[in-house]
Structures are given as structure tokens and as C-alpha cells.
C-alpha positions in Angstrom: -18.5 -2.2 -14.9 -16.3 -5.4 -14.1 -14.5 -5.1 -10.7 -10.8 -5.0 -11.1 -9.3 -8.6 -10.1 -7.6 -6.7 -7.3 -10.2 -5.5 -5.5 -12.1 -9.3 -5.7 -8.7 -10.3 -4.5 -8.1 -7.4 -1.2 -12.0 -8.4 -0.6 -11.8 -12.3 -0.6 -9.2 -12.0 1.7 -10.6 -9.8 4.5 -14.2 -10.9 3.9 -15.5 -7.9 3.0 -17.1 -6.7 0.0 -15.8 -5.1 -3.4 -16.9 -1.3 -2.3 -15.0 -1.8 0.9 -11.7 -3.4 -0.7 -11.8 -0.9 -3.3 -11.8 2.0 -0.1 -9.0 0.0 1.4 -7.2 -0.3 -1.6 -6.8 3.3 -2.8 -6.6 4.1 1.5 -3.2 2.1 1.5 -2.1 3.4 -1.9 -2.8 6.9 -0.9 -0.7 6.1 2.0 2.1 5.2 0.1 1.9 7.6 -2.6 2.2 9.7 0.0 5.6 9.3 1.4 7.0 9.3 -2.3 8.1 12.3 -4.3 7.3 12.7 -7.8 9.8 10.8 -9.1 9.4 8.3 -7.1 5.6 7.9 -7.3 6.5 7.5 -11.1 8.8 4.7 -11.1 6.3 2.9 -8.7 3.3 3.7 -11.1 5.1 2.5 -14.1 5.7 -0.9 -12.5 2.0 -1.4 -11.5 -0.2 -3.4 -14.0 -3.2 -1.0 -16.3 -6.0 -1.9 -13.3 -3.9 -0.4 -10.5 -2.7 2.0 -12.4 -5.5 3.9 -13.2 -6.2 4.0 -9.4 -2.6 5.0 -7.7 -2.9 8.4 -6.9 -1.1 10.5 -9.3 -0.2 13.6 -6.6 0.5 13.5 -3.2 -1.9 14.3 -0.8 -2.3 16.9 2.2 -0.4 14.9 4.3 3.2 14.3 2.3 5.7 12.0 4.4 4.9 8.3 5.5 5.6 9.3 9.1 6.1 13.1 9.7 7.2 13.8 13.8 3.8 15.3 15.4 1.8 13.2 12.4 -0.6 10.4 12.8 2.2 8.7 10.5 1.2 5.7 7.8 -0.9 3.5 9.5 -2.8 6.4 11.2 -3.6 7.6 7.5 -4.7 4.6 5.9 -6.8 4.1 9.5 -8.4 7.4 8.6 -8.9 7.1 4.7 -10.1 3.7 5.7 -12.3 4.1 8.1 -10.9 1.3 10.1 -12.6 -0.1 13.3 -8.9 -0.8 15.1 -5.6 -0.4 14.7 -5.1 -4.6 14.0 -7.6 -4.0 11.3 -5.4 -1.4 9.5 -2.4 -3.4 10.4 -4.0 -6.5 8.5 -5.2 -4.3 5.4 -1.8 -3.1 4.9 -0.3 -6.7 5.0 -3.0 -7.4 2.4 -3.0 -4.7 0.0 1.1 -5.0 0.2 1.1 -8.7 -0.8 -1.7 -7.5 -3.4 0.4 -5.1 -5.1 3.7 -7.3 -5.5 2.1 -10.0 -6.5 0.5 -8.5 -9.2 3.7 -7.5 -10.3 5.1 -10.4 -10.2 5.6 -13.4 -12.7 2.3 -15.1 -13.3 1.2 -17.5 -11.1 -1.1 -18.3 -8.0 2.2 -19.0 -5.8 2.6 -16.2 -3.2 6.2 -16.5 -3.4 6.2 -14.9 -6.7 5.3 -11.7 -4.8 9.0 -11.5 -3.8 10.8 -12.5 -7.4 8.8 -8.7 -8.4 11.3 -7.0 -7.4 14.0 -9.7 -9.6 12.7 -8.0 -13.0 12.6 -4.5 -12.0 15.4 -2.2 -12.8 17.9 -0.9 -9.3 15.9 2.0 -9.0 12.6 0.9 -9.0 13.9 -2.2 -6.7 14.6 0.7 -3.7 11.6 2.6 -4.4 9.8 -0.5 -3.2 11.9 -1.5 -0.5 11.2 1.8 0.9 7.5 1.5 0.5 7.6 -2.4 2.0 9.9 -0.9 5.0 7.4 2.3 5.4 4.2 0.1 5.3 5.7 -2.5 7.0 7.6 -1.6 10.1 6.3 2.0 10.4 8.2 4.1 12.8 4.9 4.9 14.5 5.1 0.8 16.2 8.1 1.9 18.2 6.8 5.4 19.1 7.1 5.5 22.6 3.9 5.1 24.5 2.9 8.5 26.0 1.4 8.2 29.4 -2.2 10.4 29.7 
């Protein structure tokens, strides 16, 4: 079986190897998937290329919401599903499977700028579907929890 691009891609860039990007790769799009509804979900699915496709989750999980009050919230999910070491390590997955997933999107091209013109093509809809995913994985409300003292 060849490895999708995707996962050689998520691996190269945290120098680990194809099994373990693969496990981070469906841990940060379980994540997402998450926090959508169906239709939602949809519209984000139907903008991914055939490779990630096949691998977005097509229902939510046991833990709907990207950061439920009383829940271990995004990054504590894809922690979990990931196995992570730390929470900088999760932190630095999401960054990478997130720049993964728009630029594959995006117009050809090795430029990482092109992750952002993505969103230029997409229809109004499927442009706030993502912003909300790029907002959730990106500044999740669990950062400015405040700290509660033991």
C-alpha cells in the first residue's frame, strides 16, 4: 500500500515516522470533526482532496464540541487520541496537521502561502466552516482557561 503524501508530509515535518503521522493525523481530524455538526462536517469533507477524504471521520465521536465547559476541550482530545508526550507536542501537531490540510487544498504549489488562498476558491459557507475549525484548533479556549490552583 503507498502512504498517502499527507502522511509523508505531517511525518517529515515532526520527524517521526509514517505510522505515527498517520495517528496524528486522524487524532487532529477526529478533533475537528468533532466540534462540527453534520452539515458542517460535510462541507469540510467535500473540500478535502480523495486521500484525506477517505480518512476524515464521517461521524462525530463520543466527545461532540471542540471545547465543552468541564471537558478536556480540543487540544486535550487530540493529546489523548495522540498519545502525546506534552502539551507543546500537541500544540506543534496541530499547527502541522492544520497547515497540512489547507495546503492541500490549496492551488498547487510548494509555497506555504498557498495554504491561505484555500479558502479564495471555496464557496462563503465552506470559507466559515474553516475559519471556525482554524479558530477552534488554533486559539482554543482551553489556553486562556484560568489556571486552577491544587
Amino acid at each position: 500500500m503507498d502512504t498517502v503524501p499527507h502522511i509523508v508530509n505531517v511525518a517529515d515535518q515532526l520527524k517521526c515516522s509514517h505510522l505515527r503521522a498517520e495517528v496524528i493525523l486522524r487524532a487532529v481530524m477526529r478533533g475537528l470533526r468533532d466540534g462540527l455538526d453534520d452539515r458542517e462536517a460535510a462541507t469540510i469533507e467535500s473540500s478535502l482532496p480523495a486521500d484525506l477524504r477517505t480518512m476524515w471521520p464521517r461521524t462525530a465521536g463520543q466527545h461532540p464540541g471542540l471545547a465543552d465547559l468541564g471537558d478536556v476541550g480540543f487540544l486535550g482530545r487530540v493529546h489523548e487520541l495522540a498519545e502525546s508526550p506534552s502539551d507543546d507536542e500537541t500544540k506543534q501537531m496541530v499547527a502541522v496537521v492544520m497547515t497540512v490540510l489547507m495546503t492541500a487544498m490549496a492551488i498547487p504549489g510548494d509555497d506555504r502561502r498557498a495554504a491561505w488562498s484555500a479558502l479564495t476558491h471555496l464557496p462563503r459557507a465552506s470559507k466559515m466552516v474553516w475559519m471556525k475549525l482554524f479558530r477552534a484548533a488554533c486559539f482554543p479556549v482551553e489556553l486562556y482557561a484560568p489556571i486552577r490552583a491544587l
